[in-house]
N, C-alpha and C positions, 0 to 999 in steps of 0.2 A: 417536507423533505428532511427531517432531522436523521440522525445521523447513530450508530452505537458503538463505540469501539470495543472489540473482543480479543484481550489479549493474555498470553498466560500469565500467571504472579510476579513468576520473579524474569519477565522476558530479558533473555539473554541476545548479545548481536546475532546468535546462529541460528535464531527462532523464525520462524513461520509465524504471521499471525495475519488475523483477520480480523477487516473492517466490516459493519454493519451499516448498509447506506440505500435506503432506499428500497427495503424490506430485499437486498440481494445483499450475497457476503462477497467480499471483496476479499483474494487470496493473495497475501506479499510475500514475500521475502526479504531479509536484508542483504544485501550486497555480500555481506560474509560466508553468505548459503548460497552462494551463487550455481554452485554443481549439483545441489537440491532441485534449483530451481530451474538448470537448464534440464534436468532429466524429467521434470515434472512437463514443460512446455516442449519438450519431442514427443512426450507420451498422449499431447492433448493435441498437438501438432499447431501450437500457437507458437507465437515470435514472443521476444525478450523486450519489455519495455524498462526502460530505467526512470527513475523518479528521485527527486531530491529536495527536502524538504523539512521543516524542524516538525520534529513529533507530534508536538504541542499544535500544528493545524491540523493532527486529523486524532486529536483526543477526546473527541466524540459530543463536539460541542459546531453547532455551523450546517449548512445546505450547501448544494453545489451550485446554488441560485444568487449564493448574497455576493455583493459586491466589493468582495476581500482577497487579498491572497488568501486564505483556508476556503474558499469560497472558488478559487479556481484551479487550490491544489483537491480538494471532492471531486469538483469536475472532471480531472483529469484523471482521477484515477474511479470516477465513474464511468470518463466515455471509454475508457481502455478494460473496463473489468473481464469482457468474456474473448476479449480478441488476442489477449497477450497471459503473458507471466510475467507478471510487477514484480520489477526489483524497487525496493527499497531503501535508500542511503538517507542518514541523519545527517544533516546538512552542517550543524555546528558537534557534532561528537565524534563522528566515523570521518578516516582520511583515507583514503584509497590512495 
């Protein structure tokens, strides 16, 4: 159950980027794309999940099996991947 992260070069806060988990991509957003991201989950007709968390648990290291925080933040944003549209907040860099 390893894990790839796919993210563009120089990701900026207003990026879109995708997780690689479990041979499914995993679709976020950051909080700062918020209107990205609600017009993306009308058009799929999914709900808004929010998620918070330091970068560094899902940089493509870890399963949603192990027994860690990065281990329960995969999970979560594995059990949520085709039900919702993940928002995204950096837990120690972004202040809403």
């Amino acid at each position: 159950m390893g894990i790839v992260l796919l993210t563009p070069g120089n990701a900026r806060a207003t990026d879109k980027f995708n997780l690689r988990l479990n041979n499914q991509t995993i679709v976020m957003w950051r909080t700062a794309d918020l209107e990205a991201a609600k017009k993306a989950a009308a058009a799929a007709l999914k709900r808004i999940a929010w998620g918070s968390s330091a970068t560094k648990m899902i940089n493509g290291r870890g399963t949603i099996s192990a027994d860690t925080l990065r281990g329960a933040a995969l999970h979560a944003l594995y059990a949520y991947r085709s039900q919702t549209a993940l928002i995204f907040e950096e837990a120690y860099e972004e202040n809403h």
